[in-house]
N, C-alpha and C positions, 0 to 999 in steps of 0.2 A: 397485574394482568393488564395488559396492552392494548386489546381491545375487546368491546363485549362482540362477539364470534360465535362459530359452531365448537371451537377449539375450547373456549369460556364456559360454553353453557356444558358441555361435555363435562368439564372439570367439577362443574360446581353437582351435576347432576347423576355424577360416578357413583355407584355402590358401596360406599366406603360411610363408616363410621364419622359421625359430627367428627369428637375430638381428633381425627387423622387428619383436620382440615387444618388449612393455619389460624393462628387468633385471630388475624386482623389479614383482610386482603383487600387492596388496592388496584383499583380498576380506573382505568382512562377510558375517554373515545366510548361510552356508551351506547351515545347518540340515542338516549330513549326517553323522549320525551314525559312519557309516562312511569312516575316513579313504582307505580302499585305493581308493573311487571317484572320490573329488576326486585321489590321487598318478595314477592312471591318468589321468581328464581330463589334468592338466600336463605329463604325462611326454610329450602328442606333440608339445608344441612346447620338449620340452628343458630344464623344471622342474622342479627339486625344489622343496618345498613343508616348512613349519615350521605344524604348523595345530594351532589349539584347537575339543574338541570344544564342541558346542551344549550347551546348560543345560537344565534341563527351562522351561515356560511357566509364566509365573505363571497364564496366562488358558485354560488346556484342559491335563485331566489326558494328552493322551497326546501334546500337543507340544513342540514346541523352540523354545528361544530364540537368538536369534544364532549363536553356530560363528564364529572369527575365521581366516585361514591369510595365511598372507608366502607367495608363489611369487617361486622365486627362478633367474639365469641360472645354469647349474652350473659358469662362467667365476669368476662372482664368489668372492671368500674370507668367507664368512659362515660362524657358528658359532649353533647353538641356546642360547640362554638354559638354565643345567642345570636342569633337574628339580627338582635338590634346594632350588637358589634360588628358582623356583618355589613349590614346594611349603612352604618357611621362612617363605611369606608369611601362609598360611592352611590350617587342615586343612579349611577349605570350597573342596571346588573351583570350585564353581558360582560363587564370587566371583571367579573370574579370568575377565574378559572381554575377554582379549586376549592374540594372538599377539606372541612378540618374537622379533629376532633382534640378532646381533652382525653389524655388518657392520666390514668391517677395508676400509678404503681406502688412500691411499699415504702418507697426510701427518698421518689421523687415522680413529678409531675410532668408531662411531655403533649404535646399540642403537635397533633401528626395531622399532616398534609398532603393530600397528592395533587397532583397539581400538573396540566398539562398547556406549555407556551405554546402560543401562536407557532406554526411553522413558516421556513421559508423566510424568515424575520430577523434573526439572530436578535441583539440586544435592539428593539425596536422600542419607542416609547410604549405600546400598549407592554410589551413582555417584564420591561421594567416595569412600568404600572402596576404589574400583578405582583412583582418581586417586592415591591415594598407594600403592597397590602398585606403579607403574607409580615413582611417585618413588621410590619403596625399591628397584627393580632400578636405576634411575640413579645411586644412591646408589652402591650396590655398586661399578658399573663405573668411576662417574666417568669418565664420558666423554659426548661431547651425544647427544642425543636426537631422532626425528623421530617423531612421532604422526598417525597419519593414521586417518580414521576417520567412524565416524556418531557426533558429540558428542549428537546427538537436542537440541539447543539453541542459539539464536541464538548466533552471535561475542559478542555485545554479554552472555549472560547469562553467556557460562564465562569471558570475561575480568573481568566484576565480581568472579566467583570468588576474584578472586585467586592462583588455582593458575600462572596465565602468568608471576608474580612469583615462587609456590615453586619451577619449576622452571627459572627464567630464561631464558623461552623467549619468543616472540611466535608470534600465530597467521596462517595465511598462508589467505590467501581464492580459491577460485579464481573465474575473472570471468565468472559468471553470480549473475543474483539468487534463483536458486532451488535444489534439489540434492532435488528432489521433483515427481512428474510430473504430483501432483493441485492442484498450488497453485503460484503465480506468485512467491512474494514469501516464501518459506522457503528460510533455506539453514542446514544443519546438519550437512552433509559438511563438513571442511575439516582443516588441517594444525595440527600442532604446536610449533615446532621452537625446539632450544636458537639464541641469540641468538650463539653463537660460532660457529655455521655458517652462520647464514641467509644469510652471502657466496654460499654456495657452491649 
């Protein structure tokens, strides 16, 4: 989910049975400062929720920047990323632009992310910043990784990056040319994921 919306809250607020929902949904651009609103939104259709707050704007002294959350089924075995690992990464918080979680499956362990870069930036020191916090919680776990998110940059500029090599992952596209409602031929949503799971 791309932004929290009328189109979002519609989604989440539909008539439709918990289990029609997906396991895990991934929300950027919240922009809500207040967590207990966004746990209320999920709690009716039987989500718990892992969310990072919004940042302040670089572009208007009284806004916000992104806000990342994992909603999650309360079936699954997932675990929050601690605090403390977190927090070991930077005493700036406003450089964490992303929510993570443990999720524990049956055969193996995956540390999901959303995660939404600076725009307007392309590989800018802060966006790298966050792209290797994001390797330093992998580091830790050792275990694969899935990144889903608003990269805010073509597949074509984050894999020159090189970062798809530091984290031994490939990027997975989904099958439209665009992920943008004012332009036909931008896509800047897109996935992550470690190269040992992309079977799966």
């Amino acid at each position: 989910i791309s932004e929290w919306g009328p189109q979002a809250k519609a989604y989440i607020e539909a008539p439709t049975k918990p289990y029609d929902k997906a396991d895990l949904q991934l929300l950027i651009e919240h922009h809500t400062v207040d967590t207990n609103i966004l746990r209320s939104a999920f709690s009716q259709i039987k989500r718990g929720l892992f969310s990072n707050p919004p940042g302040p704007s670089k572009r208007t002294t009284d806004g916000t920047h992104g806000g990342e959350l994992i909603a999650y089924a309360k079936y699954l075995s997932v675990a929050a990323v601690s605090p403390d690992i977190i927090h070991s990464l930077t005493e700036d918080t406003s450089q964490i632009r992303f929510a993570a979680c443990h999720l524990r499956l049956k055969h193996t362990s995956i540390i999901v992310f959303t995660v939404y870069l600076w725009d307007s930036q392309g590989w800018s020191a802060e966006n790298h910043t966050i792209m290797q916090h994001i390797k330093s919680i992998s580091d830790i776990f050792d275990v694969p990784i899935i990144i889903v998110g608003d990269l805010n940059m073509l597949p074509t500029e984050f894999y020159d990056s090189c970062w798809c090599a530091h984290l031994k992952a490939s990027l997975v596209l989904p099958p439209t040319p665009t992920t943008l409602s004012k332009t036909s031929d931008r896509l800047i949503d897109y996935i992550v994921v470690s190269d040992s799971i992309r079977h799966i």
